[in-house]
C-alpha positions in Angstrom: -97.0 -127.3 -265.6 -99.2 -124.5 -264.3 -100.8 -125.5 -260.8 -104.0 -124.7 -260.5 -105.1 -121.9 -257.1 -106.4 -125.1 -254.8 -103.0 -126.8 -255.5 -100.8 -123.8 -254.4 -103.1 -123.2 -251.4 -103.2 -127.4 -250.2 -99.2 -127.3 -250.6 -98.6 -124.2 -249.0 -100.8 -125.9 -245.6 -98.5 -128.6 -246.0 -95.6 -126.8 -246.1 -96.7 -125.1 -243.4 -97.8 -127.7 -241.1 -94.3 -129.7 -241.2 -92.5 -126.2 -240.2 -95.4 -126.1 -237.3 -94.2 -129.8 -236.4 -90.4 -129.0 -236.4 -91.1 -125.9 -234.5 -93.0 -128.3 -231.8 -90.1 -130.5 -231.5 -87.6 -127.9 -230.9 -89.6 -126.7 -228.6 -90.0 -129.6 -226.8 -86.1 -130.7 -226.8 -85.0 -132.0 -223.5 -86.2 -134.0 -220.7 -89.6 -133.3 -219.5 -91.5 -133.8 -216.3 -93.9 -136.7 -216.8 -95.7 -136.4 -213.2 -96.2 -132.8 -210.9 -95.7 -134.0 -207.2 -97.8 -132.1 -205.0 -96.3 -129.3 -203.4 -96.2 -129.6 -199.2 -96.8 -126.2 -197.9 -97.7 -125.1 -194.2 -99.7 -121.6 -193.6 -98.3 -118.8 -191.9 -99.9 -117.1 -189.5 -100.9 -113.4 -190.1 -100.3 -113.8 -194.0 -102.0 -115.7 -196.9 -98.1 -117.0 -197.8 -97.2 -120.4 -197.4 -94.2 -122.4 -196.4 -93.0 -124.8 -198.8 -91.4 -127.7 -197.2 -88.5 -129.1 -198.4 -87.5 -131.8 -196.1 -87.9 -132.8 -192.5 -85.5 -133.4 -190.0 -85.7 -135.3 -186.8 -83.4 -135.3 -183.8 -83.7 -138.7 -181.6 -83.5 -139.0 -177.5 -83.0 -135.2 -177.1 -84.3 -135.0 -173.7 -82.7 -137.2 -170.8 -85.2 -138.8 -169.1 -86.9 -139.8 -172.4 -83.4 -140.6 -173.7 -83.3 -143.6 -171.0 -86.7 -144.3 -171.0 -85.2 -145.4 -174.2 -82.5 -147.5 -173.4 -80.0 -144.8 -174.2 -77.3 -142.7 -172.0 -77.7 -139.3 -173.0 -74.2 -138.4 -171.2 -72.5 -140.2 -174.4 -74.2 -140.5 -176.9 -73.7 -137.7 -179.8 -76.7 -136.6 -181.4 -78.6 -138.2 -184.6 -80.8 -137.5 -186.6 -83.5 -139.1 -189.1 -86.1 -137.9 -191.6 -89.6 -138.0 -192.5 -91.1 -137.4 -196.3 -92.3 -134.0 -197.0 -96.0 -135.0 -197.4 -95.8 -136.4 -194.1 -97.2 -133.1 -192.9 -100.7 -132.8 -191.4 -101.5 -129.3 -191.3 -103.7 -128.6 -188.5 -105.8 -125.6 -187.7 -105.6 -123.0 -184.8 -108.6 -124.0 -182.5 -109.5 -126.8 -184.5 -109.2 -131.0 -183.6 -108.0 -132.7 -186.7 -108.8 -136.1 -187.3 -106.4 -138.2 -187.4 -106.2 -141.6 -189.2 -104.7 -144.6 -187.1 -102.2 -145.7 -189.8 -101.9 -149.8 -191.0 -99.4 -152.4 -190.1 -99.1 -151.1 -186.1 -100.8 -152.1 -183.0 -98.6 -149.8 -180.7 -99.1 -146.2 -182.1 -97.1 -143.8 -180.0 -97.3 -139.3 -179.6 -94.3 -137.2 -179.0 -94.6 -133.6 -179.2 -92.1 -131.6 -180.2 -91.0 -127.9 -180.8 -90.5 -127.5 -184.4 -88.4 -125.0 -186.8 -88.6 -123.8 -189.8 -85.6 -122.5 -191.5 -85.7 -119.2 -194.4 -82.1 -120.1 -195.2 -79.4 -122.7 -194.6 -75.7 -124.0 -195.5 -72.9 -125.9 -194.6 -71.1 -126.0 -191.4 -73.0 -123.5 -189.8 -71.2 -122.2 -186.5 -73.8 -122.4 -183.4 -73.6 -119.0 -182.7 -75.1 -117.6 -185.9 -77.5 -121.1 -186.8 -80.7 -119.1 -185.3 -80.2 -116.5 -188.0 -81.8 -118.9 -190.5 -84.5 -119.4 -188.1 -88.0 -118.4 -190.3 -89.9 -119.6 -187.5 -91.6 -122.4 -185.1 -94.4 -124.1 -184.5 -96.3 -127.0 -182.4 -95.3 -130.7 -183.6 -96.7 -134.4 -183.6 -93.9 -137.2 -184.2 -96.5 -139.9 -184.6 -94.4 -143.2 -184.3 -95.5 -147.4 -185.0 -93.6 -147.9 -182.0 -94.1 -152.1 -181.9 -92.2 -151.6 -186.5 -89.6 -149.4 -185.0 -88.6 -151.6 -181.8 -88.9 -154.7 -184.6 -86.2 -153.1 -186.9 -84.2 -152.0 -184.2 -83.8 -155.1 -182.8 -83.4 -156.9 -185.9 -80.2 -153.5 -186.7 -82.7 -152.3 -189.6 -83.2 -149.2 -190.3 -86.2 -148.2 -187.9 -88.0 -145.8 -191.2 -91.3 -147.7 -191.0 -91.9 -146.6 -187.5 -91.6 -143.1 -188.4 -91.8 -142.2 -191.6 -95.1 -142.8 -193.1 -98.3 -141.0 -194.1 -99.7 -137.8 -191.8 -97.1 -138.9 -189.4 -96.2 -135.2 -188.8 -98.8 -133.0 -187.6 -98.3 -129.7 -186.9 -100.2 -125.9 -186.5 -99.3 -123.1 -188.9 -95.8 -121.4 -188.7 -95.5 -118.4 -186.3 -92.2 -115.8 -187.5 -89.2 -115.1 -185.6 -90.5 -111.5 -185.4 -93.9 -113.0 -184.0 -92.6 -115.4 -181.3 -88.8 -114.9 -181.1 -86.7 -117.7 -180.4 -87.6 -120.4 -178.2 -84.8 -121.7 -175.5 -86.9 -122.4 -172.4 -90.8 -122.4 -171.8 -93.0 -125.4 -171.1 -94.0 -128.3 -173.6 -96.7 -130.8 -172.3 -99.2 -133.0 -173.8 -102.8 -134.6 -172.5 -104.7 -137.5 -173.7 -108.2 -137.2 -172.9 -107.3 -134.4 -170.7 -105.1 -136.5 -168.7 -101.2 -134.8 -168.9 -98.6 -137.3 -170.0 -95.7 -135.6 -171.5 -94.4 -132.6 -169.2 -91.2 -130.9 -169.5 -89.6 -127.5 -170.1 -87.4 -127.1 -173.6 -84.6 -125.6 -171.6 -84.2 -129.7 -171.2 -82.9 -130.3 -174.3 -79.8 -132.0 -174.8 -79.5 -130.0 -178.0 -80.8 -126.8 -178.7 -82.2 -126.2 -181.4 -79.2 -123.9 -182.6 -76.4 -127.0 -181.4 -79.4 -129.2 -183.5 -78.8 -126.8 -186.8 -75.0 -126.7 -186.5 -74.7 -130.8 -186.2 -76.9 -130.9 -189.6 -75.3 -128.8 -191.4 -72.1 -130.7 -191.1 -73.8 -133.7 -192.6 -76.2 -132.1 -194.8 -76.4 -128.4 -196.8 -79.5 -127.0 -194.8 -81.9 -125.2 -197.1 -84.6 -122.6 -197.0 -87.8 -124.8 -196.5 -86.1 -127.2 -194.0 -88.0 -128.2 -191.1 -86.5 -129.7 -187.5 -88.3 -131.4 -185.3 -86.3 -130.9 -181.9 -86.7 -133.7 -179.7 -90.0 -134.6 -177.2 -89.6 -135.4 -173.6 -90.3 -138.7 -171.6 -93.4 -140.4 -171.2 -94.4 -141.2 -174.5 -97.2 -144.0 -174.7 -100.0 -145.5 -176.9 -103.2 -144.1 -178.2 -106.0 -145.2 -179.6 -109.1 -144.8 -181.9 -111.2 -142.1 -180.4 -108.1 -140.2 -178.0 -108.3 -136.8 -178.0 -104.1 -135.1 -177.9 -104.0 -131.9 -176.6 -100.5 -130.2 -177.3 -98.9 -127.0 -175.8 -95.5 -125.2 -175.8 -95.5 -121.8 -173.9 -95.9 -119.1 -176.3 -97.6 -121.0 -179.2 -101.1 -121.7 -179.8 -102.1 -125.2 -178.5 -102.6 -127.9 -181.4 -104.7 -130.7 -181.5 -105.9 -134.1 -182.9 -108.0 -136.6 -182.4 -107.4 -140.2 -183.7 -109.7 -141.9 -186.0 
C-alpha cells in the first residue's frame, strides 16, 4: 500500500522520538546525584578565591594549664583528636562582629580560641619536619562548645560529638597565606568578653605544634588539600551568654569577633 505524505512524516517523528528516548537513557546510565550539598568555602584574603573545606580537625587539651583545668595530665597523655562537620563554619568578616546564634539543647555554652590551619596538600605519615610544607595558611578560630552535653557524655563514656560538633560551632576570619603571615610557632593568643580578658597565653605553649599536630593525623588519617586544624586553646575557658561580645586575637592576624544572639 502507498502511504500517503502525512503518514511518512507522523512515522518518521515517531521513529525519531524513540531514538531521542534511547539516546536520553544512555545518556543518563549510572548513578546520579539526587541532592547538591552546599559547598563550605572560607575567603582568602587579598584574592576573590575561596577555600573549600573538606573537613575539620580538632586537637583536645593542647595547652597544659587548660589540659588540667580539664581533669587531664598533659605529661602522659598522647594527643587526640576529634572533628566538626564542614558547614560548621561561620565565616566572619575582618572588622566586623558576627552574630552569633546561642545553639538549643545547652545551658552552659563555652569559647575557646584557637589558632587554626589550613592545609593546600596532605598524605600519609607525614614526617614532622616537612608537615608545614602543606601549610596553605592560618587563621583566627572559635571552638564553640555545649560544655553541660559534653561533660554529660563524658561521664556517661559517650562519645562527647553533641558538645562540639553542631551548627556555626566554628567561627573563624578569612584565611591569610603562608607567603602573607608565615608560620606561626610563638606569638600571643587571648580572648575578652565584654572587654574583660579571659583566655591569655602564648602558642609557643602548645603541647603540640601544629607541625607534631599534622604528623599525629596523618598516621590516622590521609590529610587532604582543604583540611582544616584547629590547634588547641589555652585555659580559662567559661560561659557566655546572649548579648556577650568575644573579642579574639593571635599576634599577627587580624582580630575576629562575635557577638552572641
Amino acid at each position: 500500500m502507498t502511504k500517503t505524505r502525512r503518514e511518512i512524516v507522523r512515522g518518521a517523528a515517531v521513529a525519531g522520538a524513540a531514538l531521542g528516548t534511547v539516546g536520553a537513557a544512555q545518556a543518563q546510565v549510572g548513578p546520579k546525584a539526587l541532592f547538591a550539598p552546599a559547598i563550605t568555602t572560607i575567603p582568602i584574603v587579598g584574592t576573590t578565591d575561596v577555600f573549600a573545606v573538606r573537613r575539620i580537625y580538632c586537637i583536645g587539651r593542647n595547652y597544659e594549664a587548660h589540659s588540667r583545668e580539664m581533669g587531664s595530665d598533659p605529661t602522659r597523655e598522647p594527643p587526640f583528636f576529634f572533628q566538626k562537620p564542614r558547614d560548621a563554619v561561620q565565616n566572619v568578616k575582618i572588622g566586623e562582629v558576627a552574630e552569633h546564634p546561642y545553639p538549643s539543647l545547652t545551658k552552659n555554652y563555652h569559647h575557646e580560641v584557637e589558632l587554626v590551619a589550613a592545609l593546600k596538600s596532605g598524605g600519609r605519615n607525614i614526617p614532622a619536619d616537612q608537615a608545614l610544607q602543606h601549610v596553605f595558611g592560618y587563621t583566627v578560630g572559635l571552638d564553640m562548645t555545649r560544655r553541660d552535653l559534653q561533660q554529660a557524655m563524658g561521664n556517661e563514656k559517650k562519645p562527647w560529638e553533641i558538645g562540639k560538633s553542631f551548627d556555626m560551632s566554628a567561627p573563624m576570619g578569612p584565611l591569610h597565606t603562608v607567603e602573607q603571615v608565615g608560620h606561626f610557632t610563638k606569638g600571643a593568643i587571648s580572648l575578652a568578653v565584654n572587654d574583660k580578658v579571659r583566655q591569655k597565653a602564648d602558642l609557643s605553649w602548645m603541647i603540640w605544634s601544629v607541625a607534631e599536630q599534622i604528623a599525629h593525623l596523618s598516621t590516622a588519617f590521609e590529610l587532604a588539600a582543604g583540611d582544616i586544624i584547629y590547634s588547641g586553646t589555652p585555659d580559662n575557658v567559661g560561659p557566655v551568654v546572649k548579648g556577650d561580645v568575644l573579642l579574639c586575637k593571635i599576634e599577627g592576624l587580624p582580630d575576629m569577633s562575635i557577638k552572641i544572639a
